[in-house]
C-alpha positions as CSV (number, residue, x, y, z in Angstrom):
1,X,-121.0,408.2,-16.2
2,X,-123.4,411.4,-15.8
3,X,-126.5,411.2,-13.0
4,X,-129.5,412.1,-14.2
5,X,-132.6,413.3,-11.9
6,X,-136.0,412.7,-13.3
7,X,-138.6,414.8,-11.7
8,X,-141.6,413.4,-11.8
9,X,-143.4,416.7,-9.6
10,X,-146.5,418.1,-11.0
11,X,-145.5,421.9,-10.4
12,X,-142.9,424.3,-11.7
13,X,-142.4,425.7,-7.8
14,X,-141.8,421.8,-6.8
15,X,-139.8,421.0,-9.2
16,X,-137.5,424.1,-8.7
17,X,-137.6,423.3,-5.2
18,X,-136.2,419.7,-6.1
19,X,-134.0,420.9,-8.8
20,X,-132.0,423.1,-6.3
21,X,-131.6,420.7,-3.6
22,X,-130.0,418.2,-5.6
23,X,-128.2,420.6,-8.4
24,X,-124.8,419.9,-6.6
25,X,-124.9,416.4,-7.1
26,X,-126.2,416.0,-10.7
27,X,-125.4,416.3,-14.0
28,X,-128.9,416.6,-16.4
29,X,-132.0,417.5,-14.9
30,X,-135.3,416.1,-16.3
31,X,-138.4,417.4,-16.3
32,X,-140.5,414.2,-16.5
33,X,-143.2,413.8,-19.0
34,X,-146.1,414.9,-16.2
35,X,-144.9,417.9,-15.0
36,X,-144.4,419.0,-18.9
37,X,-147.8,418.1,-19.3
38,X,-149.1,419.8,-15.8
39,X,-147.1,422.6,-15.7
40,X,-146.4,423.1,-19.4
41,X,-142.6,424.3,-21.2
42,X,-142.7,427.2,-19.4
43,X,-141.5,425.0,-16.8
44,X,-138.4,424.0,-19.3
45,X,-137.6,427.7,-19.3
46,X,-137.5,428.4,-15.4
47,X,-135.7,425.0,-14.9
48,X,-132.9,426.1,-17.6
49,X,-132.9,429.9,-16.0
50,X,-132.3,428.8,-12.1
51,X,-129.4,426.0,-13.8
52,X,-127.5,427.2,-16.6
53,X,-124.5,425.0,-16.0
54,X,-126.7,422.2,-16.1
55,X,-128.1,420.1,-18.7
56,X,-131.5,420.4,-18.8
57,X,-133.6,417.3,-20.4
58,X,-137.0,417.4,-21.8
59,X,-138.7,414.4,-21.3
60,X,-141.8,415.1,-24.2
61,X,-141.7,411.5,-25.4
62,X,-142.9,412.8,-28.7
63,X,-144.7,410.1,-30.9
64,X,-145.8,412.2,-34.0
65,X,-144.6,416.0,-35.1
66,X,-140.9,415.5,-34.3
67,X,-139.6,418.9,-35.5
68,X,-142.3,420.9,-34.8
69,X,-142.9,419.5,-31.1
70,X,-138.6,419.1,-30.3
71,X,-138.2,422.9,-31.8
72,X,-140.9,424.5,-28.9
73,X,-138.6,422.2,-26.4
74,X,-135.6,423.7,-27.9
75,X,-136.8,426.9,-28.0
76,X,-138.0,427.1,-24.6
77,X,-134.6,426.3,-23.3
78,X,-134.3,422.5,-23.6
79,X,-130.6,420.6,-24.4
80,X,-132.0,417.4,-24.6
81,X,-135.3,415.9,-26.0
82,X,-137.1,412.9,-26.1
83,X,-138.9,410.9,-28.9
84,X,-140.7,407.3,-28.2
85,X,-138.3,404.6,-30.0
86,X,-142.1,403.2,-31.6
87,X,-142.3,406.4,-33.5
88,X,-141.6,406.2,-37.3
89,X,-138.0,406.9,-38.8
90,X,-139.7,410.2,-40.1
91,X,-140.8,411.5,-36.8
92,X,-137.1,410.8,-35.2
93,X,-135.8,412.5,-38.2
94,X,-137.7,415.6,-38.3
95,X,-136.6,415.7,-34.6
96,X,-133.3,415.4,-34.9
97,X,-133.3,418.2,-37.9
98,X,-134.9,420.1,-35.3
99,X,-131.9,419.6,-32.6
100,X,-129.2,420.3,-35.3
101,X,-131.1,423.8,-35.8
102,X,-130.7,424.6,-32.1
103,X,-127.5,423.1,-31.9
104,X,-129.0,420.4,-29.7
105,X,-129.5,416.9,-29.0
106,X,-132.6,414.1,-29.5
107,X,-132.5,411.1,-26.7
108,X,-135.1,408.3,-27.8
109,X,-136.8,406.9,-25.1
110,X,-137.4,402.7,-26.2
111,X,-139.9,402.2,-23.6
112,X,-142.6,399.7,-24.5
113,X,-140.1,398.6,-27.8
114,X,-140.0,394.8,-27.8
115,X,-136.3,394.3,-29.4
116,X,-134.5,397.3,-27.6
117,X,-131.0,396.6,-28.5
118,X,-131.9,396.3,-32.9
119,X,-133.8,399.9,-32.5
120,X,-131.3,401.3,-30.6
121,X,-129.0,400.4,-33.4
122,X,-131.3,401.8,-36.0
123,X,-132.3,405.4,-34.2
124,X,-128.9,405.8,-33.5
125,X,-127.9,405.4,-36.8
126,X,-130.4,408.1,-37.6
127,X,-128.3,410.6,-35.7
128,X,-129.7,410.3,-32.0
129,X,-127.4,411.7,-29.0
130,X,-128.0,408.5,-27.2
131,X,-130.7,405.8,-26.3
132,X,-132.2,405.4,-23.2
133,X,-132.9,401.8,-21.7
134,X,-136.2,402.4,-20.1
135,X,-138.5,400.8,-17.9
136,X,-141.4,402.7,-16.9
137,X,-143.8,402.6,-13.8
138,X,-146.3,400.2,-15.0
139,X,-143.7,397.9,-16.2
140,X,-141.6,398.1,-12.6
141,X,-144.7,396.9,-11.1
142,X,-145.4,394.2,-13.3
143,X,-144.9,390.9,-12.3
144,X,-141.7,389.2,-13.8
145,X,-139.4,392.9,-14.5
146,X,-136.2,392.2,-13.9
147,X,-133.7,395.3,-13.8
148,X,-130.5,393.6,-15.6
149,X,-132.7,393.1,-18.4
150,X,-131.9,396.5,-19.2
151,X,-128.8,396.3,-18.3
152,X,-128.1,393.4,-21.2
153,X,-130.4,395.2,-24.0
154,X,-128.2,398.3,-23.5
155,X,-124.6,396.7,-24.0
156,X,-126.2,394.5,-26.6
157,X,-127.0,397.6,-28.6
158,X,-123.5,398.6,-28.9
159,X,-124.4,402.4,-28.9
160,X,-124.1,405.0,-26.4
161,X,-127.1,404.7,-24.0
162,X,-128.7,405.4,-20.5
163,X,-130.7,403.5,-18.3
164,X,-133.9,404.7,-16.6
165,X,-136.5,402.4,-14.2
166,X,-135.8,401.7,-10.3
167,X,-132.4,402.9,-10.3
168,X,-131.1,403.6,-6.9
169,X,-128.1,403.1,-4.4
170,X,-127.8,399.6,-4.4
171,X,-128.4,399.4,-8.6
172,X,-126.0,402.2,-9.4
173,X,-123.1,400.3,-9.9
174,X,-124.2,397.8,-12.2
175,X,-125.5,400.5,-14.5
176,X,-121.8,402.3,-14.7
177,X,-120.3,398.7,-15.0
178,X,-123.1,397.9,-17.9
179,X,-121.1,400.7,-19.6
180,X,-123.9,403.1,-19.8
181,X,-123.4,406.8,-20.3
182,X,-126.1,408.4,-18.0
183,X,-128.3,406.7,-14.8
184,X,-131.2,408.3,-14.5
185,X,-132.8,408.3,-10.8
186,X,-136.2,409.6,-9.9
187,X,-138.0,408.3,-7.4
188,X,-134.7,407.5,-5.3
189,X,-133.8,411.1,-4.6
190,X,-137.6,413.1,-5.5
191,X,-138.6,410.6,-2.8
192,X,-136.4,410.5,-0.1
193,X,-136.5,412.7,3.0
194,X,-133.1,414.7,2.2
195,X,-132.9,415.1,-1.3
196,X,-129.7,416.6,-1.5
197,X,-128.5,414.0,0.6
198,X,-130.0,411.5,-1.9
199,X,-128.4,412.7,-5.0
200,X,-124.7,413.0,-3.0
201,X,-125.0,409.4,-2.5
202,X,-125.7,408.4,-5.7
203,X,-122.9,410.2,-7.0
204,X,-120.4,408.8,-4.6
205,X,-121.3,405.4,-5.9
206,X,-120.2,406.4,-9.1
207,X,-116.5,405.7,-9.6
């Protein structure tokens, strides 16, 4: 299972700054859908640039102009993109033509999709990389979230598929024995006092 670390910074500088304390440890890095926005793709560039070994995750959530908006990603140095799982079939599409041009790959993001496991099916059919099995901010603070809920949607899918939403040392383990492909940590290593430190342990819980 590959480790993922979601930066959620605001800055390019920050998230360079994150990205090379915890480089060592990880195998994607993200640049979350606010710094993108903050900080613009340029910020996909000097990511890619400081980490070529790396794989280096765009996290646009794209909901309309697939190809068009997955080609800038993929141009500006992006390996992996994101589209929203409640975009339409021709949106994922025109993404995924996109990654096959670059020699790339399109992740969809099913945040806010009610029947996770059936879309999953259906976008991957449609020739996305993987699926990713996501609970966002809001929803971690609702009341009622329960983690394993993601956990069940993903191996009820039957396709390849990451998990992303309050993973941290203590959650890491059920995710690799879920049978997911990628756990993607944020706010467990961006907000801990020794990043680097943070990112080593999650990896060493990964058998």
């Amino acid at each position: 299972m590959k480790l993922q670390f979601a930066m959620d910074t605001l800055t390019t500088e920050a998230a360079l700054e994150l990205a090379a304390a915890a480089a060592p440890h990880v195998d994607i890095l993200e640049l979350g859908t606010p710094l993108i926005k903050s900080a613009g793709l340029s910020a996909v560039t000097a990511i890619k640039a400081a980490h070529p070994d790396k794989i280096v995750f765009a996290d646009l959530k794209t909901m309309d102009a697939g190809e068009l908006e997955a080609d800038i990603a993929f141009t500006a140095g992006a390996d992996l993109v994101t589209v929203l799982g409640t975009a339409g079939d021709s949106t994922i599409v025109g993404a995924i033509k996109a990654a096959k041009k670059h020699g790339k790959g399109i992740v969809v993001d099913l945040i806010g999709v009610a029947n996770k496991s059936e879309r999953a099916q259906q976008v991957v059919a449609l020739g996305a990389e993987f699926v990713e099995m996501h609970a966002g901010l809001d929803e971690q603070a609702e009341e009622g979230f329960t983690f394993s809920t993601l956990l069940d949607d993903g191996k009820a899918s039957g396709v390849p598929f990451s998990v992303a939403g309050g993973i941290n040392a203590s959650t890491i383990a059920s995710v690799q024995q879920s049978g997911a492909q990628v756990a993607v940590a944020g706010g467990a290593i961006y907000g801990a006092p020794d990043v680097g430190a943070a990112a080593a342990e999650l990896r060493a819980a990964i058998v």
